[in-house]
PyMOL Python script that loads the backbone (N, CA, C, O; Angstrom):
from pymol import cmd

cmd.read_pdbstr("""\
ATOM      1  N   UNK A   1      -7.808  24.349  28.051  1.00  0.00           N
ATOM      2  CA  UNK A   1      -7.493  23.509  26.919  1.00  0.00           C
ATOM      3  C   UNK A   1      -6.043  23.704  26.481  1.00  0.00           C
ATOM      4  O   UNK A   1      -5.398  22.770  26.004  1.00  0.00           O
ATOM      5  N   UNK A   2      -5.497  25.030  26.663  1.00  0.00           N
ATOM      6  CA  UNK A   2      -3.390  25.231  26.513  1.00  0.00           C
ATOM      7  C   UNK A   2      -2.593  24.083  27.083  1.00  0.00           C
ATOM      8  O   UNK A   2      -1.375  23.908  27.052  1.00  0.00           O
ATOM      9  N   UNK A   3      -3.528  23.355  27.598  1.00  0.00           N
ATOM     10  CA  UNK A   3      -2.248  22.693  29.020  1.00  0.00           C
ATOM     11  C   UNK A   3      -2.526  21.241  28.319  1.00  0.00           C
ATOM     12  O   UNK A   3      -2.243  20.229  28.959  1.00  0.00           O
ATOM     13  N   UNK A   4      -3.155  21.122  26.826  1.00  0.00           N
ATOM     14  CA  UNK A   4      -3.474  19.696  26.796  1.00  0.00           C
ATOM     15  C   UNK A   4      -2.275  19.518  26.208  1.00  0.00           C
ATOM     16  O   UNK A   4      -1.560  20.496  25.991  1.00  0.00           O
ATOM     17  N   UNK A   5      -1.763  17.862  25.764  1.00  0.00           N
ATOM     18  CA  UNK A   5      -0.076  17.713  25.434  1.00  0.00           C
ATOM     19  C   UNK A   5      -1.020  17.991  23.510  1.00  0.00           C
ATOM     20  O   UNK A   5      -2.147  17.927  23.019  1.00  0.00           O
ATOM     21  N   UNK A   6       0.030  18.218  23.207  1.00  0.00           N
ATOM     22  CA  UNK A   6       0.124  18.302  21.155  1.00  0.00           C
ATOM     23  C   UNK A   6       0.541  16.760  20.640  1.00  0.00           C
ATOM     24  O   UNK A   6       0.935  15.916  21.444  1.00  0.00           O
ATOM     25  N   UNK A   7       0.472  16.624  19.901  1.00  0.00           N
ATOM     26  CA  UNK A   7       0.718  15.678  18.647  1.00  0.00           C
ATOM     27  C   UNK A   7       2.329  15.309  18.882  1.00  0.00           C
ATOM     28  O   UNK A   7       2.901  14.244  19.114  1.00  0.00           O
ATOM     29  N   UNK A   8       2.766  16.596  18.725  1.00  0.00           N
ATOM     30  CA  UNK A   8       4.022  16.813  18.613  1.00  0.00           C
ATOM     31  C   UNK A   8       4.816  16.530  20.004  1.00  0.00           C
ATOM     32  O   UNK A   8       6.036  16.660  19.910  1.00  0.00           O
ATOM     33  N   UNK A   9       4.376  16.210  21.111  1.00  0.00           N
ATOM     34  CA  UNK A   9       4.609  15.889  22.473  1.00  0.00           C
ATOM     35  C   UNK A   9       5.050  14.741  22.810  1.00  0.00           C
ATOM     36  O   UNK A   9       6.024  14.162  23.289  1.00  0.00           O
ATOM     37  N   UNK A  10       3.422  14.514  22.170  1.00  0.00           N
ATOM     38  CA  UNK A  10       3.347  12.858  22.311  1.00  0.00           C
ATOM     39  C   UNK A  10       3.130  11.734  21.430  1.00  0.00           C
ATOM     40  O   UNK A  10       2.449  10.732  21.650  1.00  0.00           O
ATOM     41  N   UNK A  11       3.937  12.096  20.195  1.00  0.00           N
ATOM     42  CA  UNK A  11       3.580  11.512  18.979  1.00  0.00           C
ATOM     43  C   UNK A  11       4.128   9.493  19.123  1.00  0.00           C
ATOM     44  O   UNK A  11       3.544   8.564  18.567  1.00  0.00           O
ATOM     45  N   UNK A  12       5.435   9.390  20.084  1.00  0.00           N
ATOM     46  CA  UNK A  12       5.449   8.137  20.701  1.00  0.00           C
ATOM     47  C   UNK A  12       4.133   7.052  21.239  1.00  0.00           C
ATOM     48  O   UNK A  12       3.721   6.010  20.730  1.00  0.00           O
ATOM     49  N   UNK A  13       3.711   7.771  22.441  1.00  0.00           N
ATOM     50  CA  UNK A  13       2.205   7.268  22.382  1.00  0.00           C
ATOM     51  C   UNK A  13       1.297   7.174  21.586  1.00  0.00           C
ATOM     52  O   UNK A  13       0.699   6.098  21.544  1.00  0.00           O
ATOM     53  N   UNK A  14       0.882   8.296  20.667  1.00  0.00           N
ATOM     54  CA  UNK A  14      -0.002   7.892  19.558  1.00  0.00           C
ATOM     55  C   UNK A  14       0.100   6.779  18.885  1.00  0.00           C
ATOM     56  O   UNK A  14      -0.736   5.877  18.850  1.00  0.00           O
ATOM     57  N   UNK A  15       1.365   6.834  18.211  1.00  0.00           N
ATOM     58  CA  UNK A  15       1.654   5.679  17.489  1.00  0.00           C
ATOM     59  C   UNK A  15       1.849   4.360  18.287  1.00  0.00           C
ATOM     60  O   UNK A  15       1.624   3.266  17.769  1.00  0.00           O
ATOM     61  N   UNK A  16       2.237   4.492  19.448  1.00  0.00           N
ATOM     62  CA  UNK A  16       1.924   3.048  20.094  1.00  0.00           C
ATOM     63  C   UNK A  16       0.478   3.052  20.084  1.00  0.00           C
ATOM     64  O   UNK A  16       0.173   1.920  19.709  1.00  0.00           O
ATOM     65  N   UNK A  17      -0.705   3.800  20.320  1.00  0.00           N
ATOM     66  CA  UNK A  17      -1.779   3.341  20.699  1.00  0.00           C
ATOM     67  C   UNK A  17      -2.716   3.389  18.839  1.00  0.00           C
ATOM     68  O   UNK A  17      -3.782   2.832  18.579  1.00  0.00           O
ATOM     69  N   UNK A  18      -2.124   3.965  18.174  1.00  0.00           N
ATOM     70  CA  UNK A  18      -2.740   3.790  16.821  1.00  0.00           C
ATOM     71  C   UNK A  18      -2.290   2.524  16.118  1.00  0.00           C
ATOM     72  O   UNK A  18      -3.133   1.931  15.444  1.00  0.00           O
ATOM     73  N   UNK A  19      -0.778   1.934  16.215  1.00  0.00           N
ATOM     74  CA  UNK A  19      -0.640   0.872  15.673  1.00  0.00           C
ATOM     75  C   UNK A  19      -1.035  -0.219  16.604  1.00  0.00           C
ATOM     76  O   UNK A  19      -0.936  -1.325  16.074  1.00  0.00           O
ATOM     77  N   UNK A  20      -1.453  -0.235  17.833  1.00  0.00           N
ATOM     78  CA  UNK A  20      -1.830  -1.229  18.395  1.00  0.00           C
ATOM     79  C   UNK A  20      -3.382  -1.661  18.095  1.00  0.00           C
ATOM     80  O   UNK A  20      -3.722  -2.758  17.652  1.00  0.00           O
ATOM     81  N   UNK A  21      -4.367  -0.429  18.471  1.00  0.00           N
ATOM     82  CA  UNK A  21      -5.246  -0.404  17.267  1.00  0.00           C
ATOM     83  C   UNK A  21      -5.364  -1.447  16.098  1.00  0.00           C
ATOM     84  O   UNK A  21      -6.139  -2.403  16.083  1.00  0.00           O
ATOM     85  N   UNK A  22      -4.417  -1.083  15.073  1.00  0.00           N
ATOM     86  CA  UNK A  22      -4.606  -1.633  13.918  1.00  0.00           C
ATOM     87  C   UNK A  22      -4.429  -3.709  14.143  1.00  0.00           C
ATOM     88  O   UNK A  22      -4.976  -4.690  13.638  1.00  0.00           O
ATOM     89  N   UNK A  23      -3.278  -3.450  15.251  1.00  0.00           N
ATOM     90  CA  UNK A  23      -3.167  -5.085  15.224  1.00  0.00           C
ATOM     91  C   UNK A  23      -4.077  -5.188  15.834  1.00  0.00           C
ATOM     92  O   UNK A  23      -4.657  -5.853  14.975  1.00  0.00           O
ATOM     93  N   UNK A  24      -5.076  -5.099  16.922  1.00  0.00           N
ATOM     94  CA  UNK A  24      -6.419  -5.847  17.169  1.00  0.00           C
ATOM     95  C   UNK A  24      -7.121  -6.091  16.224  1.00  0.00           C
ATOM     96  O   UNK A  24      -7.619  -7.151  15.845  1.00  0.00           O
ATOM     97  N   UNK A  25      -7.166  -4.985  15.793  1.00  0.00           N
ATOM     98  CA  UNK A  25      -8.503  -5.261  14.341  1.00  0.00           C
ATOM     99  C   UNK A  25      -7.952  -6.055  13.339  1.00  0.00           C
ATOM    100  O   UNK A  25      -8.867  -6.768  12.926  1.00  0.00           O
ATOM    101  N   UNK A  26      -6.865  -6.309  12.705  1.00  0.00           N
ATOM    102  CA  UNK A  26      -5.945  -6.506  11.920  1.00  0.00           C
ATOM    103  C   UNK A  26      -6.580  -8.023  12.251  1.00  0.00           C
ATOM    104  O   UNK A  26      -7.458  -8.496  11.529  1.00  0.00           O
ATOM    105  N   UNK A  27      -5.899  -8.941  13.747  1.00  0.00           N
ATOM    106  CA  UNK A  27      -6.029  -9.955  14.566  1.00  0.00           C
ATOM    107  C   UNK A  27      -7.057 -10.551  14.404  1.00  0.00           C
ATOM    108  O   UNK A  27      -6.942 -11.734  14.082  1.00  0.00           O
ATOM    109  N   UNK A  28      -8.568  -9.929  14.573  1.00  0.00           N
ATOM    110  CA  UNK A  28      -9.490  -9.804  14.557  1.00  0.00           C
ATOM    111  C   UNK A  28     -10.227 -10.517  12.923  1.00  0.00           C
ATOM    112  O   UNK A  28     -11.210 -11.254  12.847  1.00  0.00           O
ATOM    113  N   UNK A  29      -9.698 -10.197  12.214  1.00  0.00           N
ATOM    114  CA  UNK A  29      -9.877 -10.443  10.889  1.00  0.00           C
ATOM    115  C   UNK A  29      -9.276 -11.120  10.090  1.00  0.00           C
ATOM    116  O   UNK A  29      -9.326 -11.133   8.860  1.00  0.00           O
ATOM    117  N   UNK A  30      -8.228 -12.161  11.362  1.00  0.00           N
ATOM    118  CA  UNK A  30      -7.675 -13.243  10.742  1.00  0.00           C
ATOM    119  C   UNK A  30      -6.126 -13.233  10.185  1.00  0.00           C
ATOM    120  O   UNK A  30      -5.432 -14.201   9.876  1.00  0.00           O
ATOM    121  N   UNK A  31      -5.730 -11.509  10.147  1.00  0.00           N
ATOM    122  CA  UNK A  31      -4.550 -11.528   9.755  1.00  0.00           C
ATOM    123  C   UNK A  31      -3.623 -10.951  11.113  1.00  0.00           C
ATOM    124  O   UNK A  31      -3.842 -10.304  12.137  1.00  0.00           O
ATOM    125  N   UNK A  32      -2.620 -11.520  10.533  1.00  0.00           N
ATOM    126  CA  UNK A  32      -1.176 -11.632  12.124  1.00  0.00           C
ATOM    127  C   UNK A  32      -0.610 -10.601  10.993  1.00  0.00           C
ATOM    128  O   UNK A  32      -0.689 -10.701   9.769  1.00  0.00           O
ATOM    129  N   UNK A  33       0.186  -9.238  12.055  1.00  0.00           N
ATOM    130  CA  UNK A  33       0.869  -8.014  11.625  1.00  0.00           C
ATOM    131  C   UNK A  33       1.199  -8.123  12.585  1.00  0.00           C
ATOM    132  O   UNK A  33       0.861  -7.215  13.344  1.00  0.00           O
ATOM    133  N   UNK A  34       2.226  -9.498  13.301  1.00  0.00           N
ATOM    134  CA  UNK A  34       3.185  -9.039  14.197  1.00  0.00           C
ATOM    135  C   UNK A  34       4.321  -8.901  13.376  1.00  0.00           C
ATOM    136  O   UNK A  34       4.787  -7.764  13.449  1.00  0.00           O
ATOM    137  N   UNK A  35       4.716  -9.389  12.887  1.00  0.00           N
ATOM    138  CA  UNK A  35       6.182  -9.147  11.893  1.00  0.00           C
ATOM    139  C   UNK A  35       6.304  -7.724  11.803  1.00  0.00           C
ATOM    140  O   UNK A  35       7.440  -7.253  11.850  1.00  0.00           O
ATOM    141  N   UNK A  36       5.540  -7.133  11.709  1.00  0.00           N
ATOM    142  CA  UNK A  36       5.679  -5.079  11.398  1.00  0.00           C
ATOM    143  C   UNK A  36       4.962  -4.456  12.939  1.00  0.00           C
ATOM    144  O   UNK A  36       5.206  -3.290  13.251  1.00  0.00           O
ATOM    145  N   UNK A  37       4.290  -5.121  13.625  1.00  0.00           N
ATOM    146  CA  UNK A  37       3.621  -4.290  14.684  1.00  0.00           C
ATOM    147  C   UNK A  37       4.675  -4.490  15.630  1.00  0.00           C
ATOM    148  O   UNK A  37       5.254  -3.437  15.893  1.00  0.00           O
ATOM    149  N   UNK A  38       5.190  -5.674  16.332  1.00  0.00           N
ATOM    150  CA  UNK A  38       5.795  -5.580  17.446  1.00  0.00           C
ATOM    151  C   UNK A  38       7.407  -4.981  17.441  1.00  0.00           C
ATOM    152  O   UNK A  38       8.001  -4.758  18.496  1.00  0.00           O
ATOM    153  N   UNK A  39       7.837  -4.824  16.492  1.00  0.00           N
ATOM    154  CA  UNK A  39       9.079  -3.851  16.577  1.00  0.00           C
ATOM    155  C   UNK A  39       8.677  -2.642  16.613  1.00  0.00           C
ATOM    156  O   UNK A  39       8.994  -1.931  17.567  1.00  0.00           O
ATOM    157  N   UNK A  40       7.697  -2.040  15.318  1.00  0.00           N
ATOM    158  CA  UNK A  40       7.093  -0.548  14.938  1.00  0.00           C
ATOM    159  C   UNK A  40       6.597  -0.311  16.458  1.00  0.00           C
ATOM    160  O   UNK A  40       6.899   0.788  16.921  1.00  0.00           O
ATOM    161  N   UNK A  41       6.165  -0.838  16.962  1.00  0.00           N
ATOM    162  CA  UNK A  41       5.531  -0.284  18.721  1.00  0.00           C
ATOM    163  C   UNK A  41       6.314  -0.177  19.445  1.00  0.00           C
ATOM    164  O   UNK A  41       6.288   0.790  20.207  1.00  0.00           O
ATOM    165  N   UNK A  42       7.571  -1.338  19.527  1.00  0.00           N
ATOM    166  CA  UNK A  42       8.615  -0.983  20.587  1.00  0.00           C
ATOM    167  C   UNK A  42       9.274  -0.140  20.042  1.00  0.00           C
ATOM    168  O   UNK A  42       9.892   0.473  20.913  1.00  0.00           O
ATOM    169  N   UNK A  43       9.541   0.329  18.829  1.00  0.00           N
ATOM    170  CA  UNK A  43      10.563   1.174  18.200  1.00  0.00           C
ATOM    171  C   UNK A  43       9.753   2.827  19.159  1.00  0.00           C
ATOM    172  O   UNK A  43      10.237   3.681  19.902  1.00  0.00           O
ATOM    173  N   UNK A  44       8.647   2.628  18.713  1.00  0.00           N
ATOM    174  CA  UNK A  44       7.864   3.950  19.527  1.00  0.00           C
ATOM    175  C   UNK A  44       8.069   4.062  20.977  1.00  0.00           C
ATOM    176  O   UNK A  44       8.471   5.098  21.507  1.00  0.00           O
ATOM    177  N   UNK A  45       7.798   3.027  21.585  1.00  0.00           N
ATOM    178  CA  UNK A  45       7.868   3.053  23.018  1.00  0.00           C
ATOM    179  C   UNK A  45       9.045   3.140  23.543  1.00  0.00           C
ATOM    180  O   UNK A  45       9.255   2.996  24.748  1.00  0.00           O
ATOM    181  N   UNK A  46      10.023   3.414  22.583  1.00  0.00           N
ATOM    182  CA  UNK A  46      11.055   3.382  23.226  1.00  0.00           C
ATOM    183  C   UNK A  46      11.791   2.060  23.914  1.00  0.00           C
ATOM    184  O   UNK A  46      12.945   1.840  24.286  1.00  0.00           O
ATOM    185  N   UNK A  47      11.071   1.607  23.908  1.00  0.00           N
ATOM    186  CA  UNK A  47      11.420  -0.173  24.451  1.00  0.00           C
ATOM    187  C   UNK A  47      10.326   0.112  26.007  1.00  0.00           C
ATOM    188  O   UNK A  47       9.994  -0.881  26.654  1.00  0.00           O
ATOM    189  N   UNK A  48      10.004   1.088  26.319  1.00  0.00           N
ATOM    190  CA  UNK A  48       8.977   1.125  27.619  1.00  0.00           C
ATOM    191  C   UNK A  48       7.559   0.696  27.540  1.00  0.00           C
ATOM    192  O   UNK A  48       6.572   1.166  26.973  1.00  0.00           O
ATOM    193  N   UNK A  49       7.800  -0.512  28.409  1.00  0.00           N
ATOM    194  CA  UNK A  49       6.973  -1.733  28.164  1.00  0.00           C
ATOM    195  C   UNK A  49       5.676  -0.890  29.073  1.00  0.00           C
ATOM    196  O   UNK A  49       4.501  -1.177  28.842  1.00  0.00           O
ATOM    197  N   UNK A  50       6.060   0.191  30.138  1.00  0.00           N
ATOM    198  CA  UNK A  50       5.249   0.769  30.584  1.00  0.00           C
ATOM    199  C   UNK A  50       4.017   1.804  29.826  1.00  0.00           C
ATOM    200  O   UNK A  50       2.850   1.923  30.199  1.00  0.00           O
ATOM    201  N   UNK A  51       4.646   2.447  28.731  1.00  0.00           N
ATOM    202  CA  UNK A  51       4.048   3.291  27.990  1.00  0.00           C
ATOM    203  C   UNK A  51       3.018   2.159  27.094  1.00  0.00           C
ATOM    204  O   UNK A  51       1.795   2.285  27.054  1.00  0.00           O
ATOM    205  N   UNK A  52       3.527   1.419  26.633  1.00  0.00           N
ATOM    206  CA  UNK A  52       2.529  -0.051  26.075  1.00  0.00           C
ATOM    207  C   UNK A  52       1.353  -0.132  26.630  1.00  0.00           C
ATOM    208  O   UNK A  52       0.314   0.286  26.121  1.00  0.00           O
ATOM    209  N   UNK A  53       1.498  -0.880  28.112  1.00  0.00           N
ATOM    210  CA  UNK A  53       0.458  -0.835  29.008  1.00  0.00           C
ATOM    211  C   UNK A  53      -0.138   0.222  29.649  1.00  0.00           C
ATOM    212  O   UNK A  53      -1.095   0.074  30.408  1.00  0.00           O
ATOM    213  N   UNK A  54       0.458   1.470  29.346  1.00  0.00           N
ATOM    214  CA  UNK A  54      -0.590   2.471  29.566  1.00  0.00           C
ATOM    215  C   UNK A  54      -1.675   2.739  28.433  1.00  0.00           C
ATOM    216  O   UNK A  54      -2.795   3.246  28.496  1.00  0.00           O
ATOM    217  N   UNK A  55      -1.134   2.355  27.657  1.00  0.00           N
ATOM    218  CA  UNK A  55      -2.036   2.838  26.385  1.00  0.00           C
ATOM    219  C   UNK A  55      -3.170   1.605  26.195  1.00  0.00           C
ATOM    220  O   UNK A  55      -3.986   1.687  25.278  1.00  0.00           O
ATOM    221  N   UNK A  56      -3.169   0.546  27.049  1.00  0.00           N
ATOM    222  CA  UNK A  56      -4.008  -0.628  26.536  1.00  0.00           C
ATOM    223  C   UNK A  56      -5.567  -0.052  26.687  1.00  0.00           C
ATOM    224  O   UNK A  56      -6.318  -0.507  25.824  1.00  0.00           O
ATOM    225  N   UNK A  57      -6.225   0.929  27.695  1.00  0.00           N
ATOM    226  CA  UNK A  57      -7.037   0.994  27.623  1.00  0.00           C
ATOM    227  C   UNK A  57      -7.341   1.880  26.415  1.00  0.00           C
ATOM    228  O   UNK A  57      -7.714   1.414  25.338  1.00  0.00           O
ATOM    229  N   UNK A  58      -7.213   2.811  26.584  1.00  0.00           N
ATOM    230  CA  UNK A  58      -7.146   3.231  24.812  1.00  0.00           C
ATOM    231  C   UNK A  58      -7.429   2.800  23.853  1.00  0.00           C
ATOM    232  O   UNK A  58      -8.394   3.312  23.286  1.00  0.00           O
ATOM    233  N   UNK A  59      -6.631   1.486  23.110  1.00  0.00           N
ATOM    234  CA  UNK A  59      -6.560   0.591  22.186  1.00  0.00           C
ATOM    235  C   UNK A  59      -7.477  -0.220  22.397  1.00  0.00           C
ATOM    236  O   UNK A  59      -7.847  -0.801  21.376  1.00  0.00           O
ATOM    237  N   UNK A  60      -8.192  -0.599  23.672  1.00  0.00           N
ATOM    238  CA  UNK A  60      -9.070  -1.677  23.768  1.00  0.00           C
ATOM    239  C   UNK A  60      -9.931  -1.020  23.536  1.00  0.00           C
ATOM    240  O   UNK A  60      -9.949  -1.077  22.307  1.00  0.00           O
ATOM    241  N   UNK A  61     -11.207   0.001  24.002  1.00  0.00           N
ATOM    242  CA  UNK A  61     -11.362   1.206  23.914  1.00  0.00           C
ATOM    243  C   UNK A  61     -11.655   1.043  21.839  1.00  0.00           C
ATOM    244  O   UNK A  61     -12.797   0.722  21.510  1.00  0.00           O
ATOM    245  N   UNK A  62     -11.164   1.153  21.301  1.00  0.00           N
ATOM    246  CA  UNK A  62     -10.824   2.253  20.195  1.00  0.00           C
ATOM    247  C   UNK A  62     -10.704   0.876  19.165  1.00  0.00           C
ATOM    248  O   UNK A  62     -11.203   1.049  18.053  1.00  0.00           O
ATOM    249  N   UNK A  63     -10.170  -0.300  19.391  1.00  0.00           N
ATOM    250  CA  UNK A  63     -10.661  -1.535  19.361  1.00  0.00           C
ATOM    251  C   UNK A  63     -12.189  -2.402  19.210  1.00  0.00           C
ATOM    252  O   UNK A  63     -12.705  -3.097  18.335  1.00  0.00           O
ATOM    253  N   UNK A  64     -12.557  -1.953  20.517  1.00  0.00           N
ATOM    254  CA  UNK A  64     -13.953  -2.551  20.591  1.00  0.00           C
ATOM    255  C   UNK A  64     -15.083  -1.663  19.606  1.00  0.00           C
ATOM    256  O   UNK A  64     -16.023  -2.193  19.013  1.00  0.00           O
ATOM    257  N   UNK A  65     -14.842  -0.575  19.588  1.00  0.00           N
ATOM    258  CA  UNK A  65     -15.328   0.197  18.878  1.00  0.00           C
ATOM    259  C   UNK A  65     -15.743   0.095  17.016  1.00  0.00           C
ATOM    260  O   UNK A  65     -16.744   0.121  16.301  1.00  0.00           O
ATOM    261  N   UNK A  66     -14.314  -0.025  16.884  1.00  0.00           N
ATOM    262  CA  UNK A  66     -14.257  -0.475  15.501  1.00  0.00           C
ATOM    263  C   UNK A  66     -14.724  -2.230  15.032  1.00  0.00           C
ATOM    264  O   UNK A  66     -15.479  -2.513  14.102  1.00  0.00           O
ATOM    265  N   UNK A  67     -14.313  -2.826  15.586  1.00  0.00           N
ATOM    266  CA  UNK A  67     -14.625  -3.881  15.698  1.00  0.00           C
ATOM    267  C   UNK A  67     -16.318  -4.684  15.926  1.00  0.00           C
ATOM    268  O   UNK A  67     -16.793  -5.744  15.519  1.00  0.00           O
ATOM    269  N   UNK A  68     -16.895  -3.467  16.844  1.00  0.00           N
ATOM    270  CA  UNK A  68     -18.374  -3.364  16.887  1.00  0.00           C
ATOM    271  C   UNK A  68     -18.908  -3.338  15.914  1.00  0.00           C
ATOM    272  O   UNK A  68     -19.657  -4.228  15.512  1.00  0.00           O
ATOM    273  N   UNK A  69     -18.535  -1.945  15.119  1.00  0.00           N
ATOM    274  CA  UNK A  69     -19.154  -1.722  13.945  1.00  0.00           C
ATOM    275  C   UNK A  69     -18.390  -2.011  12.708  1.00  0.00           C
ATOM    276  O   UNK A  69     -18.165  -1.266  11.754  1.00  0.00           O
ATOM    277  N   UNK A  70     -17.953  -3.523  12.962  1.00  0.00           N
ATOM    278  CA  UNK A  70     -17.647  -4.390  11.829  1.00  0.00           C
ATOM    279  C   UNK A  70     -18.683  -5.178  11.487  1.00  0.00           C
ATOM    280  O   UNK A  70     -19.389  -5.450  12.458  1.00  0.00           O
ATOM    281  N   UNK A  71     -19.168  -5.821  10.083  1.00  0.00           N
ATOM    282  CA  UNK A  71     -19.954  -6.949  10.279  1.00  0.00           C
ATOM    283  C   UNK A  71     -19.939  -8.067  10.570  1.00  0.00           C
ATOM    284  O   UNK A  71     -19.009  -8.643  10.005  1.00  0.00           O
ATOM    285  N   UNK A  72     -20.614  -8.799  11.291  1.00  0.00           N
ATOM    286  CA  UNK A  72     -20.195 -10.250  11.999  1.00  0.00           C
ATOM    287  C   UNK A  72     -20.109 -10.789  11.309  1.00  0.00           C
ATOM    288  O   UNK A  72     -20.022 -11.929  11.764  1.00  0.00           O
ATOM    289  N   UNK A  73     -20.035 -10.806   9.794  1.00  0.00           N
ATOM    290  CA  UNK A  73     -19.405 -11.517   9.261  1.00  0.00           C
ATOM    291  C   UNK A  73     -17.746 -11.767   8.634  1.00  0.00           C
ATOM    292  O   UNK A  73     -17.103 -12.722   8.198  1.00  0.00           O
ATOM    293  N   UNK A  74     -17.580 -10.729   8.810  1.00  0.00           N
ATOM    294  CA  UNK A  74     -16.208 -10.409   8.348  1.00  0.00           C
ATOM    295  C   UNK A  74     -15.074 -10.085   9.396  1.00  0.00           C
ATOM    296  O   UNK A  74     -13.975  -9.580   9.167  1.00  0.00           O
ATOM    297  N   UNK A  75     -15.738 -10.602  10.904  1.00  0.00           N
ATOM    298  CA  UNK A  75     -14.438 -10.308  11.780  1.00  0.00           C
ATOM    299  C   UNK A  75     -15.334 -10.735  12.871  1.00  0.00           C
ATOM    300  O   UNK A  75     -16.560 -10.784  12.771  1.00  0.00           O
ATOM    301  N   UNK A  76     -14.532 -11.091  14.094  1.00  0.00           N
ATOM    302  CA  UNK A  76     -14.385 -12.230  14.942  1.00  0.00           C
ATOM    303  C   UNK A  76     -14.045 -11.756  16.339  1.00  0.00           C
ATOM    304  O   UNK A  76     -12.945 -12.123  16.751  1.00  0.00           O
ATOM    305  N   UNK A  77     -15.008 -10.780  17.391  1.00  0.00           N
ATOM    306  CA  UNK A  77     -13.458  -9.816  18.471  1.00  0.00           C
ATOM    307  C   UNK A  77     -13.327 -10.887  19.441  1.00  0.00           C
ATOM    308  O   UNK A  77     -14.272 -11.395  20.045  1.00  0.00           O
ATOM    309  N   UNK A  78     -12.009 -11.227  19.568  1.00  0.00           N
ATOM    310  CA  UNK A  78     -11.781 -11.260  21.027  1.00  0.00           C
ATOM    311  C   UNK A  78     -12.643 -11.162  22.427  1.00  0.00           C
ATOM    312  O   UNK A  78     -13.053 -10.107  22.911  1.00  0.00           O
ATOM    313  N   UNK A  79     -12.857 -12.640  23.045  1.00  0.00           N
ATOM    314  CA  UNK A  79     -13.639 -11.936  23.618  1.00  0.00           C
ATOM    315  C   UNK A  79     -12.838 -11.223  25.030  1.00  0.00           C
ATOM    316  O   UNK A  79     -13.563 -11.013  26.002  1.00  0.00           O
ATOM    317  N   UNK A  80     -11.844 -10.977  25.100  1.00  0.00           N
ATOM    318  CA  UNK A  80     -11.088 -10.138  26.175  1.00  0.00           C
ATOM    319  C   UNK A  80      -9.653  -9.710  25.371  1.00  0.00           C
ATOM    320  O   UNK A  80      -8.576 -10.296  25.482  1.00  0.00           O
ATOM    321  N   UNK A  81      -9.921  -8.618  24.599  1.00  0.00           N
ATOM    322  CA  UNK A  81      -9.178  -7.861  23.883  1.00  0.00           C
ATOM    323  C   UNK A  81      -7.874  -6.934  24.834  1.00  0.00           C
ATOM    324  O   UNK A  81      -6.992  -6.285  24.272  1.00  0.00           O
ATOM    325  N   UNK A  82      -8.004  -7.054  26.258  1.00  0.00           N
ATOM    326  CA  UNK A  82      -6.889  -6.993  26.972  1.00  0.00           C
ATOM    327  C   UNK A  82      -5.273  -7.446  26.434  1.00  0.00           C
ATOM    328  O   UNK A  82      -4.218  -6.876  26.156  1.00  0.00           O
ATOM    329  N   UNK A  83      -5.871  -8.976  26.488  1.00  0.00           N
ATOM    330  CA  UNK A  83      -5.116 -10.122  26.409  1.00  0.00           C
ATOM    331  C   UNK A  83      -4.035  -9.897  25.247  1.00  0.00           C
ATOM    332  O   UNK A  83      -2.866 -10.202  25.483  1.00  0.00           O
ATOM    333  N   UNK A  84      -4.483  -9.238  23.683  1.00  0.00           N
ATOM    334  CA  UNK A  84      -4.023  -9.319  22.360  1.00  0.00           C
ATOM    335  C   UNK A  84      -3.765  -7.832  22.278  1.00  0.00           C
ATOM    336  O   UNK A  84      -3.167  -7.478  21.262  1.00  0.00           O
ATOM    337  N   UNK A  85      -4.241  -6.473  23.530  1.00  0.00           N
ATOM    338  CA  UNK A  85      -3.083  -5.611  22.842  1.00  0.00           C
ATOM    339  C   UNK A  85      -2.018  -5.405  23.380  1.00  0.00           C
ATOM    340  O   UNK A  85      -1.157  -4.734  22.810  1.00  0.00           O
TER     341      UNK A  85
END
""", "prot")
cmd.dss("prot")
cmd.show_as("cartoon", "prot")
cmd.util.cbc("prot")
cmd.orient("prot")
């Protein structure tokens, strides 16, 4: 478990894959947070469009999840949540 990365490692990725997160669900519920998500993510990623798409499963993942245990009434998923993170 020493050899796993810290917070502090990889706090770039987190935050790409936590604010991407939020814009699915965000999306999901009718509201657009690209105006603050798509800079705040590239600002993280460094502009590496690669680190983005590594993290999609993650976010889809972590996405579907939350979004599951939303009520169908109050949110709408995607039905290929690929596509929107």
């Amino acid at each position: 478990m020493g050899d796993l990365p810290t917070y502090a490692t990889c706090r770039g990725r987190c935050e790409v894959e936590a604010e991407s997160v939020a814009y699915v669900v965000a999306a999901a519920h009718g509201l657009d947070a690209s105006g603050y998500t798509v800079a705040y993510v590239a600002g993280w990623a460094g502009g590496d469009l690669t680190c983005v798409r590594q993290a999609a499963e993650t976010v889809t993942k972590a996405a579907r999840t939350i979004l599951g245990r939303c009520s169908a009434d109050t949110a709408t998923a995607p039905d290929d949540l690929a596509d929107t993170a």
